[in-house]
VEXVEXPA-528968 format. One line per field, with one value per residue (C-alpha): residue number from 1; residue in one letter; x, y, z. Coordinates in steps of 0.5 Angstrom, whole numbers, plus 500, padded with zeros to 3 digits. Layout:
k [NUM  ...]
r [A  ...]
px [X  ...]
py [Y  ...]
pz [Z  ...]
//
This chain:
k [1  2  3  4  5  6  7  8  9  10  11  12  13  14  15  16  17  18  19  20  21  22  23  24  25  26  27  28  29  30  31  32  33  34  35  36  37  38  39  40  41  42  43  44  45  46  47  48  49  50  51  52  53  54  55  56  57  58  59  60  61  62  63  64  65  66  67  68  69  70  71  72  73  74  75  76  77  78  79  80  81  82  83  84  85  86  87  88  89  90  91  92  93  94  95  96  97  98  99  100  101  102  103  104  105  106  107  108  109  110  111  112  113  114  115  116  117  118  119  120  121  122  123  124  125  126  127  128  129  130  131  132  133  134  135  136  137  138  139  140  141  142  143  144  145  146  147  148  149  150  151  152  153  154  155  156  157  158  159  160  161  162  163  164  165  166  167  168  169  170  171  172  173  174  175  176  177  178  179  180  181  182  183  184  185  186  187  188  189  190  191  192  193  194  195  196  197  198  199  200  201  202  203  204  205  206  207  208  209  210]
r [X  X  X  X  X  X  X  X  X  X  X  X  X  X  X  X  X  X  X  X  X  X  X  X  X  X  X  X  X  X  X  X  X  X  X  X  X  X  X  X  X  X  X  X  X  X  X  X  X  X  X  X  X  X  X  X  X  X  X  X  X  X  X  X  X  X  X  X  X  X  X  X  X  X  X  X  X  X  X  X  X  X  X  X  X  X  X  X  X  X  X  X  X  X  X  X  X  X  X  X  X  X  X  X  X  X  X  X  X  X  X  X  X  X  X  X  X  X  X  X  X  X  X  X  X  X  X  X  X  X  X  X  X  X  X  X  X  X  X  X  X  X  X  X  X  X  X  X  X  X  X  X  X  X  X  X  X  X  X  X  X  X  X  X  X  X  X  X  X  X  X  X  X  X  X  X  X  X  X  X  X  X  X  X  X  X  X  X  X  X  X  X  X  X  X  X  X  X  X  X  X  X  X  X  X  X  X  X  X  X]
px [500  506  509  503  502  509  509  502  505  512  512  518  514  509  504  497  495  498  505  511  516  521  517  515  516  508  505  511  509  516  514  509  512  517  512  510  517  519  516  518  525  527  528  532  536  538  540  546  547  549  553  557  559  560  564  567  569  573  578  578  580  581  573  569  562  558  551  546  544  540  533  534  535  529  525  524  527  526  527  535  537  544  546  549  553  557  564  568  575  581  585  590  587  581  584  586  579  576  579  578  570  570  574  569  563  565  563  556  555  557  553  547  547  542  537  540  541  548  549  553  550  554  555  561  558  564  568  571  576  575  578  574  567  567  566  564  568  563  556  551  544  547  551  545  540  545  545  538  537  543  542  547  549  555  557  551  554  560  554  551  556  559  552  552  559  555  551  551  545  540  540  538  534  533  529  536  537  531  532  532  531  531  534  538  545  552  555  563  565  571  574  581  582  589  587  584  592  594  592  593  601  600  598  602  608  607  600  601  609  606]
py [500  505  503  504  512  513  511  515  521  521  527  522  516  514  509  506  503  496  499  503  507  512  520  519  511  509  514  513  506  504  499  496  495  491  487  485  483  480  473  473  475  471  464  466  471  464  461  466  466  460  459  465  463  455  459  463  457  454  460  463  458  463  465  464  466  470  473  476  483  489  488  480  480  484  481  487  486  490  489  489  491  486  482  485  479  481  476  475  472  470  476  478  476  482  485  479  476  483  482  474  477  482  478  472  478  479  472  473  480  476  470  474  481  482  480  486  491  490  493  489  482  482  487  485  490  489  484  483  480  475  481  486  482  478  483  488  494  499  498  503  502  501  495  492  492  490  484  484  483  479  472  467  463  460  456  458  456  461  466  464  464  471  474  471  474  481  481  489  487  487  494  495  488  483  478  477  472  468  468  461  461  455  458  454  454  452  447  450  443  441  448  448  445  445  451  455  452  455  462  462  460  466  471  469  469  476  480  479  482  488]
pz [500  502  496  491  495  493  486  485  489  485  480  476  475  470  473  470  475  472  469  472  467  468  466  459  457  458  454  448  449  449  455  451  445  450  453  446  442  449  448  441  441  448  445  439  444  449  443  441  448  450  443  444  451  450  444  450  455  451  449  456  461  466  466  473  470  465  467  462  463  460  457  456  464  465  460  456  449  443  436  435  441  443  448  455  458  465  466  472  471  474  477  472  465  466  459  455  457  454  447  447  448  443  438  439  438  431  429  432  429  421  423  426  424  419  425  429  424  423  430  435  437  443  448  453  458  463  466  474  476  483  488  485  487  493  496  491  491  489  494  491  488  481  482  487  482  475  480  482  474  472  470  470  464  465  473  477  483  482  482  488  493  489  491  498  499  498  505  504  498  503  504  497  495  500  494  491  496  494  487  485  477  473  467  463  465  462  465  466  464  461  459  459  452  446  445  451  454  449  449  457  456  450  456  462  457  453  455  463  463  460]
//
């Protein structure tokens, strides 16, 4: 009831009595038109997430998780929008990681860009390292709701004990411990293969010395 009083009385805030949007998106019927094209779009969307992560884990052995964020984590997709994928990985390897990602991104926006109006398919939104996340060094609002949305598609189990390493949370979304998603997630399976060794000896021998 507080909360509805506040959303009614809130100048900065659009509300119909079933929708709530930032100042303007309801009556542009931005927020719809993501409701309608959501259902349509989410299972060719996981489609290219999971091939372009299966594709990832085998070239980056330092890699600990990938979560989805954006518009696919809240289920509000538009047409030809891209892909957020948030990474962790090993200390030390945030840069190689980073150009291993987007390098790999140019592959998916060839095979996939005519359905994403030759935009970027993948968006590597960001990549932590371990030391940065458990526990977080930023601690405000917009890091707690990235991770209130954020949908783990490579190594749940990761996941959920980086978020249990972040009791601050509560403050900001107490739900996010509840979560339990039956999303299908990406085994972390056999990782370290000929070509991910190899790359990681290229990175420890010339990238790491730099």
């Amino acid at each position: 009831f507080e909360l509805k009083k506040y959303i009614e009385n809130n100048k900065d805030i659009d509300f119909d009595g079933i929708f709530v949007a930032t100042k303007g998106n309801l009556k542009e019927n931005k927020c719809l038109k993501r409701i309608k094209s959501n259902p349509k779009l989410q299972p060719f969307y996981k489609i290219i997430a999971q091939e372009y992560v299966r594709d990832y884990q085998r070239i980056c052995p330092w890699l600990r998780c990938i979560m989805i964020g954006g518009s696919m984590a809240s289920d509000g997709i538009g047409t030809g929008e891209d892909i957020d994928l948030n990474f962790i990985v090993q200390d030390g390897f945030k840069y190689t990681s980073y150009l291993l990602a987007v390098l790999l991104s140019l592959k998916y926006s060839l095979k996939y860009g005519k359905d994403f109006w030759w935009r970027y398919v993948i968006c590597v939104n960001v990549i932590w390292e371990e030391h940065q996340v458990h526990p977080f060094k930023r601690q405000d609002g917009q890091i707690a709701f990235e991770l209130l949305n954020a949908k783990p598609i490579f190594n749940k189990g990761y996941f959920n004990q980086m978020i249990s390493n972040n009791k601050w949370l509560k403050d900001w979304f107490p739900q996010i411990f509840q979560s339990d998603e039956e999303e299908k997630i990406i085994d972390h399976g056999e990782q370290n293969g000929f070509f991910a060794s190899f790359i990681e000896f290229l990175s420890r021998k010339f990238l790491i010395s730099l």
